[in-house]
TORVODREN-133733 format. One line per 8 residues: for each residue x, y, z of N, C-alpha, C. Coordinates in pm, 1 decimal. Layout:
residues N
X/Y/Z/X/Y/Z/X/Y/Z; ...;
end
This chain:
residues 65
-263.0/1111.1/-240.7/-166.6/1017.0/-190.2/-73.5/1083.0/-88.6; -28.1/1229.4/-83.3/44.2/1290.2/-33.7/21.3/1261.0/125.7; -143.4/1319.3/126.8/-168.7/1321.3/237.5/-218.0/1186.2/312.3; -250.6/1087.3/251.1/-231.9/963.4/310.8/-80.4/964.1/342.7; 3.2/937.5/316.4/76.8/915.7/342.7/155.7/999.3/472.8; 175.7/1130.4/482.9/158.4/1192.7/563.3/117.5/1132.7/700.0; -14.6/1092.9/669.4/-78.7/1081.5/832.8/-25.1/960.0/857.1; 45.7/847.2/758.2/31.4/757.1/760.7/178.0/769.1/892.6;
268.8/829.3/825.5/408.1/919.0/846.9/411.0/971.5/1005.3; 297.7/1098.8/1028.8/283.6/1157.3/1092.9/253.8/1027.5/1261.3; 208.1/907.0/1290.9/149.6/819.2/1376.8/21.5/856.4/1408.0; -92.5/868.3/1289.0/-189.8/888.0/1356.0/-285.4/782.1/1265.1; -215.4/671.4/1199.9/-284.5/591.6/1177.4/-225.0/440.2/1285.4; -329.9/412.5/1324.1/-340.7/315.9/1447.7/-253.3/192.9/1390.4; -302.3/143.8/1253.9/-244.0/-8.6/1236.3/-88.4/5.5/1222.2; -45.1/124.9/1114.0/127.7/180.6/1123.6/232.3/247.6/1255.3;
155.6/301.4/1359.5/170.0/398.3/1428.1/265.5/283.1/1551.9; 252.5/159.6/1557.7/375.0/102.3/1640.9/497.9/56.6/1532.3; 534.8/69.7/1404.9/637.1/53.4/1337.2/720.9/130.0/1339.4; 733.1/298.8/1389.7/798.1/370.9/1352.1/779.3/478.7/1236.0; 930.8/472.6/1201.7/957.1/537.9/1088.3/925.2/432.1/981.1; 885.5/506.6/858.0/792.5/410.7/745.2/871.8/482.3/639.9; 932.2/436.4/524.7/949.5/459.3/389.3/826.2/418.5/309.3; 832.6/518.9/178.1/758.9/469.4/75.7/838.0/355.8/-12.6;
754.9/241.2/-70.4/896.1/194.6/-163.6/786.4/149.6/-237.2; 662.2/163.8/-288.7/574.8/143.4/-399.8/540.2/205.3/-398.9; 429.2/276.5/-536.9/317.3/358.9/-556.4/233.2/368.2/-633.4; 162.5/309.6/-678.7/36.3/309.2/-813.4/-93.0/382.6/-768.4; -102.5/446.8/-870.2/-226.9/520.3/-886.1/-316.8/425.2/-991.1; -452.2/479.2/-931.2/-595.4/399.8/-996.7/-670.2/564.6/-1016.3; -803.1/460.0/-1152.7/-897.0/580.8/-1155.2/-947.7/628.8/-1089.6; -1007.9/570.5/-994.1/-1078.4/589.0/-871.9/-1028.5/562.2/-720.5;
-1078.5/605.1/-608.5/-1076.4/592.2/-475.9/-1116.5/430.8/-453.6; -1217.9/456.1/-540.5/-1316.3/325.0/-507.2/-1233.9/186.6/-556.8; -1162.5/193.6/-632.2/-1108.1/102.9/-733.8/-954.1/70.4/-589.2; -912.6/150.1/-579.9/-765.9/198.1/-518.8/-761.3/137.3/-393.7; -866.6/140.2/-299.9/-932.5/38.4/-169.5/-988.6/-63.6/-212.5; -1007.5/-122.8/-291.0/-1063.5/-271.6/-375.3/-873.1/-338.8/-351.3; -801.5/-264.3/-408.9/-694.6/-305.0/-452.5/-605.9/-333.8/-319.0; -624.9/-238.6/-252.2/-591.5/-196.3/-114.8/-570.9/-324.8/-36.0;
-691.7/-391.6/8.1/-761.9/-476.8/69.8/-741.8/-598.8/66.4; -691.8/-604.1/-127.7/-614.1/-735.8/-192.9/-505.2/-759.2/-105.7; -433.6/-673.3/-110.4/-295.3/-668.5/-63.2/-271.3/-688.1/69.1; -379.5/-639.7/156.3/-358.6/-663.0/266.1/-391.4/-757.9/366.9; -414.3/-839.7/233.1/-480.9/-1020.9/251.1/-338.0/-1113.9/206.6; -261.1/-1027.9/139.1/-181.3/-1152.5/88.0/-105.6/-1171.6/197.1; -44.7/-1289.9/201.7/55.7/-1400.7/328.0/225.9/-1396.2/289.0; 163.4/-1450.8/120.9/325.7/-1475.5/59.4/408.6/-1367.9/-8.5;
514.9/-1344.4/96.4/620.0/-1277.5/110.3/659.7/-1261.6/-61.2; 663.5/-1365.0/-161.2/763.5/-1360.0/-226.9/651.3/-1299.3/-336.2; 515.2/-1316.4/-357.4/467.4/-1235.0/-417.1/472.3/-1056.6/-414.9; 468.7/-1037.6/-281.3/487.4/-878.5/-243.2/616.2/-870.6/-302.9; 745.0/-904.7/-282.6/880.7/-875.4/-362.3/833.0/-840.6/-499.1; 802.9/-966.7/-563.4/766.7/-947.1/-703.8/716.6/-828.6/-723.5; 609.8/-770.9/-664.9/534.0/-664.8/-705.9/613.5/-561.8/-694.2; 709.0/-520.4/-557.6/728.2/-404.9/-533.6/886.2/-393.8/-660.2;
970.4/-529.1/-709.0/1063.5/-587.7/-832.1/994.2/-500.3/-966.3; 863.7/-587.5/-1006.6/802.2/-548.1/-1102.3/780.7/-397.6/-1128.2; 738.7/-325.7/-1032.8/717.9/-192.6/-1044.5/548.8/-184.5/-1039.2; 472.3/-271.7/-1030.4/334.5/-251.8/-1069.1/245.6/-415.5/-986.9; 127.0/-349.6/-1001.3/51.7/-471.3/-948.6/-28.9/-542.3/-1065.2; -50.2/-631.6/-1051.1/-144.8/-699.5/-1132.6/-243.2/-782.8/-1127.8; -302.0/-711.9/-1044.2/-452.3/-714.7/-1000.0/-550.6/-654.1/-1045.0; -695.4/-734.3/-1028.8/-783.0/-640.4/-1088.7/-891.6/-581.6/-958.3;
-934.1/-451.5/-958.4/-1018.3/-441.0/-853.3/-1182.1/-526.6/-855.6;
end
């Protein structure tokens, strides 16, 4: 995660790299890589704003990959 984040940090990921400066403000770990980009992908489909609050409120996601 470190180093994702990092590059994420660093602008050398294309989709983050016109926002700036980026904070972390969630973080869950999965068993797998494979599981973790399942989950990934969810998220980066959702629209409604007030669900993402909830999640990042809650502390956790509750999704399944």
């Amino acid at each position: 995660m470190i180093k994702r984040l990092r590059h994420h940090k660093g602008g050398f990921t294309p989709s983050t790299k016109r926002f700036g400066e980026l904070d972390l403000i969630f973080s869950q770990e999965y068993p797998s890589l494979k599981e973790a980009r399942i989950i990934e992908r969810k998220l980066k489909k959702l629209k409604r704003k007030d669900y993402i609050e909830k999640i990042i409120k809650d502390g956790f996601i509750k999704m399944r990959a």
